[in-house]
ZAMARGU-554760 format. One line per field, with one value per residue (C-alpha): x, y, z. Coordinates in steps of 0.5 Angstrom, whole numbers, plus 500, padded with zeros to 3 digits. Layout:
N
u c(X / ...);
v c(Y / ...);
w c(Z / ...);
END
This chain:
360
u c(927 / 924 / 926 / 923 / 916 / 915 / 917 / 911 / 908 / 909 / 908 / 902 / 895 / 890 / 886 / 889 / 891 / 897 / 892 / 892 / 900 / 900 / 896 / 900 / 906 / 902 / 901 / 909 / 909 / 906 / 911 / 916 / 914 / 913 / 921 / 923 / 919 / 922 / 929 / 928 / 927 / 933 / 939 / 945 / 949 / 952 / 960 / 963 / 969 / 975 / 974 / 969 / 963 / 960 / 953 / 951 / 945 / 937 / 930 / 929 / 931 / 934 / 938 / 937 / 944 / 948 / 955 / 956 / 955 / 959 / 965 / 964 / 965 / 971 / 974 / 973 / 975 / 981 / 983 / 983 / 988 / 984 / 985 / 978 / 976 / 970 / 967 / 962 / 959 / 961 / 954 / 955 / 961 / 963 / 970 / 968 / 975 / 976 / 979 / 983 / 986 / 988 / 983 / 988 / 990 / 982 / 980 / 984 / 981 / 975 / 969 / 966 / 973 / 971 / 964 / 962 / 960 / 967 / 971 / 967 / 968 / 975 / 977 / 976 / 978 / 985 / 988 / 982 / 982 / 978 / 975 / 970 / 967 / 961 / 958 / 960 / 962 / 967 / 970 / 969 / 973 / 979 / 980 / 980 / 985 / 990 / 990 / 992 / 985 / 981 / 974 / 970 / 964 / 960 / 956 / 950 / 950 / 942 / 940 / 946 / 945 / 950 / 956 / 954 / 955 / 956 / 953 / 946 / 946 / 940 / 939 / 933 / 930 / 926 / 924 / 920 / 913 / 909 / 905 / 911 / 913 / 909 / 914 / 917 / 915 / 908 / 913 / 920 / 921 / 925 / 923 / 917 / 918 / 919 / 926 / 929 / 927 / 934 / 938 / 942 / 942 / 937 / 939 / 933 / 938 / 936 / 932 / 932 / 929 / 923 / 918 / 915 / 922 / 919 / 912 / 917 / 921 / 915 / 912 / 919 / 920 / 913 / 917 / 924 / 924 / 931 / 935 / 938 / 936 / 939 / 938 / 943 / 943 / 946 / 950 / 952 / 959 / 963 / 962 / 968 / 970 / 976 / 981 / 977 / 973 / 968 / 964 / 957 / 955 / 958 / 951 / 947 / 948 / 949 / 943 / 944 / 943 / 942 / 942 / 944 / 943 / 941 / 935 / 933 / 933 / 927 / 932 / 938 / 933 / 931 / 938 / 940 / 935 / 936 / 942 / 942 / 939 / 935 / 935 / 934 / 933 / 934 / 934 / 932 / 937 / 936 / 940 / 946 / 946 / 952 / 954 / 955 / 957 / 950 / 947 / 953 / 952 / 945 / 947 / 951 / 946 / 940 / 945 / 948 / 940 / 939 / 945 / 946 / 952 / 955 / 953 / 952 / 951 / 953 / 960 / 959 / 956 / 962 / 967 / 965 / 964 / 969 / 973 / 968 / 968 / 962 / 963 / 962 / 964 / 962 / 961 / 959 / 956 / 960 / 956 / 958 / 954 / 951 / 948 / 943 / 945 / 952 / 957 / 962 / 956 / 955 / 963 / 963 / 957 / 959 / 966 / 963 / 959 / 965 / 970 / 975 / 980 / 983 / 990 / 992);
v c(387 / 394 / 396 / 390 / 391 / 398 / 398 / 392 / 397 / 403 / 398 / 396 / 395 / 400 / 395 / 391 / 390 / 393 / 400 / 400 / 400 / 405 / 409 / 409 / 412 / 418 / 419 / 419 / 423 / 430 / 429 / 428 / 435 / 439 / 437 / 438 / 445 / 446 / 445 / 450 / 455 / 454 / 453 / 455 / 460 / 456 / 455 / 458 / 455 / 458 / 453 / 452 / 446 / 442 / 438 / 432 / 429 / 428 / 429 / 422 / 416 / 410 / 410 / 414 / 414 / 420 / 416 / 415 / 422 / 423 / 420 / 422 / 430 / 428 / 424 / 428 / 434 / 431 / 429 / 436 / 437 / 440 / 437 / 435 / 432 / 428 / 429 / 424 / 421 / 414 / 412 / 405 / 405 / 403 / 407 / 414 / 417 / 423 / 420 / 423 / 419 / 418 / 414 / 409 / 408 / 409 / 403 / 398 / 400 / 396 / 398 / 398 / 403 / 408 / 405 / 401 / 406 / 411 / 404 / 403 / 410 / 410 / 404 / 409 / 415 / 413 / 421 / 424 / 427 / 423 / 427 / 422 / 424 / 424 / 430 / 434 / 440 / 438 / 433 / 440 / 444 / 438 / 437 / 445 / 446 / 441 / 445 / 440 / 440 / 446 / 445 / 440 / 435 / 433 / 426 / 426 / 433 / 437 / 437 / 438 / 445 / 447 / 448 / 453 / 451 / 454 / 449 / 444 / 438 / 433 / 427 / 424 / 417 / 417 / 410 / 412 / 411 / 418 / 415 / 414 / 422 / 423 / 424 / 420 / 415 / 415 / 415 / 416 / 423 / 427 / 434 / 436 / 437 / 443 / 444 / 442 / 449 / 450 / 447 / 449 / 443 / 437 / 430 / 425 / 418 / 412 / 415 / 409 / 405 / 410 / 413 / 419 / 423 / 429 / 429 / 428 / 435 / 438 / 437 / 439 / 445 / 446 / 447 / 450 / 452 / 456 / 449 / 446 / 439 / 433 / 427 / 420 / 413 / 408 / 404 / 396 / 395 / 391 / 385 / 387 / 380 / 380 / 377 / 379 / 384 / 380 / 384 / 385 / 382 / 374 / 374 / 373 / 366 / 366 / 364 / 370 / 370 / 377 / 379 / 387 / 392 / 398 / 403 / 401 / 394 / 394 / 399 / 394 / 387 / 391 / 393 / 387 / 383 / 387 / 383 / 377 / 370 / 369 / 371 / 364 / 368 / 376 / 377 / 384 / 385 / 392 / 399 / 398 / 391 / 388 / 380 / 376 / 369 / 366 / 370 / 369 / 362 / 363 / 367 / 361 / 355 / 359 / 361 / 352 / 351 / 354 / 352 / 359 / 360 / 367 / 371 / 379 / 385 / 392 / 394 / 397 / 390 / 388 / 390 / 387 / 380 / 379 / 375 / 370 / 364 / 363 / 356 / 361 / 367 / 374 / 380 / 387 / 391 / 396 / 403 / 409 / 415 / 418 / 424 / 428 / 434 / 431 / 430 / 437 / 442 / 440 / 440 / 447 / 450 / 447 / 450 / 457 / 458 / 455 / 459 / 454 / 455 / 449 / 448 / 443);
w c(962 / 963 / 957 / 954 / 956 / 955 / 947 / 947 / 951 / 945 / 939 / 942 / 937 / 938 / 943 / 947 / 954 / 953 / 953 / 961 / 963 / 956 / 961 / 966 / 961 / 960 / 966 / 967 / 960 / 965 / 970 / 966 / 962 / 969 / 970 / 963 / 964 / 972 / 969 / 963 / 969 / 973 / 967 / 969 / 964 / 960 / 960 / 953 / 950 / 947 / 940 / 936 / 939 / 934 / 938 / 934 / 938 / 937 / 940 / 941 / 945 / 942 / 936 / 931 / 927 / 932 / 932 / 924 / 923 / 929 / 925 / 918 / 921 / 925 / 920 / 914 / 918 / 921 / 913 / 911 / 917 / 924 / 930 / 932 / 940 / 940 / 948 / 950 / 958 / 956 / 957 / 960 / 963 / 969 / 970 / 974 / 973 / 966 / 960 / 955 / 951 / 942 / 939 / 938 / 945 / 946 / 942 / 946 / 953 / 955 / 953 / 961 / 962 / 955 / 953 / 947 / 943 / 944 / 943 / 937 / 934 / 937 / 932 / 925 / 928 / 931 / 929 / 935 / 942 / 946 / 953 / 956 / 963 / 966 / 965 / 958 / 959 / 964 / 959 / 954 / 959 / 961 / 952 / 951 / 958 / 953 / 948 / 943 / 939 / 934 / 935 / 939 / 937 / 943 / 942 / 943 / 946 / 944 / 951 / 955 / 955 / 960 / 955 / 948 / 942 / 936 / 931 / 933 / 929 / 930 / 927 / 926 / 925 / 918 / 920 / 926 / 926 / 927 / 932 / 937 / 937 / 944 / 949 / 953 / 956 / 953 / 947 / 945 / 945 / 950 / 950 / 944 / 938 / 938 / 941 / 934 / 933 / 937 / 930 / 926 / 921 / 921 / 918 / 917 / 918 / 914 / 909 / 904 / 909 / 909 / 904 / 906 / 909 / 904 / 908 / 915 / 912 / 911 / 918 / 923 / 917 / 922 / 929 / 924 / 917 / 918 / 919 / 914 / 912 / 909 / 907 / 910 / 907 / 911 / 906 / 907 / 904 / 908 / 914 / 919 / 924 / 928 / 924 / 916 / 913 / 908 / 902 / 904 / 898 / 902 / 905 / 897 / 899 / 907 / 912 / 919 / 926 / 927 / 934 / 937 / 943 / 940 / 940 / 933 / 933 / 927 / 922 / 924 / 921 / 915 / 912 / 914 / 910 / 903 / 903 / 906 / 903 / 910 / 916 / 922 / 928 / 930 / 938 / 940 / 946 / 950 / 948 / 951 / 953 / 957 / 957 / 961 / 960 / 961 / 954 / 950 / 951 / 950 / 944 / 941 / 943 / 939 / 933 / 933 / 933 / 927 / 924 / 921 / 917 / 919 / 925 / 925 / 930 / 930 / 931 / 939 / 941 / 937 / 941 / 948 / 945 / 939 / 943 / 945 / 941 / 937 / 934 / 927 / 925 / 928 / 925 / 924 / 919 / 916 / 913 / 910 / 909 / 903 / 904 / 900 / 897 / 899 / 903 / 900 / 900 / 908 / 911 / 906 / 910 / 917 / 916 / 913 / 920 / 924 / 920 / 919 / 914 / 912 / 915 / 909);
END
């Protein structure tokens, strides 16, 4: 319900009532920059491992494509023969205990154990280490003391200044509206602007989404010219289900009710439409969302309503509700990446500055 209310709040028109909370929001933005000042002044050293740590994160709030890059690095690196781990704090789970664990025994845990974002990420990358703590740098610690991996890949890691890396990766939300890089909760960045300057790569994500991502370079060039930057679309292939995978072009003659718990539900619709014959309904659930009997059931009314042919969402809201019985099919969007200059040009670069020699 907050989370509702303060994205009103920032998608708000130039005069409305919903000025008076935006206010308050700005107020809450000072504090929050006077905290982000204090904790700059009192880090601690940061732990140092013995292996390459690659950092995949962003500047923002909500979803800006972190976990498909995530899992292209690793399963291309895993390909080329490198043990890779995968470091993450489960956002959401509800287990406090460490995990280590395979991605093929991962991704039969529950989501509320591992998170739905590591169980999702899991279920393409079988091959993987998964290190699953509270805080990263004690998962990082805990997957380096196995010795059983090469280089680690820190999920979601561009704040987490308490572990060095050796490569800084920033996603970026090319759909983001400028109006909307305030600070947070005033807007949905969580440092400003200017800490990208801490990357050593920039990868604008959903660019074919978007028609300004030269003007968008041009202006994070302003706080980073040395990084290098890339351009990803996320491409539609496959609708993924429980008991079958459906080519994405299926949904040309299909009517769809589209719900998800992501932080860029607006990105999600608009991929969805290109390819859809119509979209019945679309509900906007918060980032993360769990369900419980009550919504599913929701869910399943709203969608009988509409009497929509085919049911979508995205792959982590999948994985917690894939046994429930819609009265329909449920699936997922599957993506893939195409990233401009090319996928070749950028695993060549990120090997170099790791100094990874193939091992295959």
């Amino acid at each position: 319900m907050l989370e509702q209310i303060w994205k009103k709040i920032l998608r708000r028109k130039k005069v409305s009532l919903w000025a008076i909370p935006a206010f308050i929001l700005w107020v809450a933005s000072l504090v929050y920059r006077l905290l982000l000042l204090l904790r700059s002044l009192v880090k601690d050293q940061p732990i140092k491992l013995s292996i390459p740590v690659i950092s995949v994160g962003n500047v923002t709030v909500g979803g800006t494509g972190k976990t498909p890059i995530v899992e292209f690095i690793a399963r291309v690196l895993t390909y080329e023969g490198f043990k890779v781990g995968i470091v993450s704090s489960g956002y959401g789970r509800k287990e406090i205990k460490p995990v280590i664990m395979e991605g093929f025994k991962l991704a039969k845990c529950s989501p509320s154990l591992v998170g739905d974002e590591m169980n999702f990420l899991a279920r393409s990358l079988p091959g993987v280490l998964f290190s699953i703590d509270k805080k990263k740098s004690i998962a990082a610690k805990n997957l380096e003391s196995k010795g059983l991996v090469e280089l680690v890949i820190i999920d979601d890691g561009f704040q987490h200044l308490s572990l060095n890396r050796d490569c800084n990766i920033v996603t970026f939300d090319a759909t983001l509206p400028a109006k909307l890089l305030k600070l947070f909760p005033y807007g949905l960045l969580r440092e400003p602007i200017k800490s990208i300057r801490r990357a050593d790569y920039v990868i604008l994500t959903r660019t074919n989404f978007s028609n300004d991502t030269e003007e968008q370079i041009e202006y994070l060039k302003e706080f980073n010219s040395k990084a290098d930057y890339y351009r990803a679309r996320f491409i539609s292939n496959d609708l993924i289900g429980t008991t079958k995978t459906l080519p994405d072009k299926i949904l040309s003659g299909k009517s769809v009710f589209l719900f998800a718990g992501i932080g860029n539900f607006g990105a999600f619709k608009k991929q969805v439409s290109r390819i859809a014959s119509q979209i019945d309904y679309a509900l906007e659930l918060p980032d993360h969302q769990e369900y419980d009997d009550h919504l599913l059931q929701k869910i399943k009314k709203l969608a009988r309503k509409y009497d929509s042919d085919i049911i979508i969402t995205t792959g982590k809201d999948w994985v917690k509700l894939r046994n429930f019985d819609f009265g329909r099919e449920i699936y997922y969007l599957g993506q893939s990446i195409d990233l401009d200059p090319g996928e070749e040009k950028f695993i060549l670069k990120l090997k170099d500055k790791l100094n990874l020699r193939n091992t295959k």
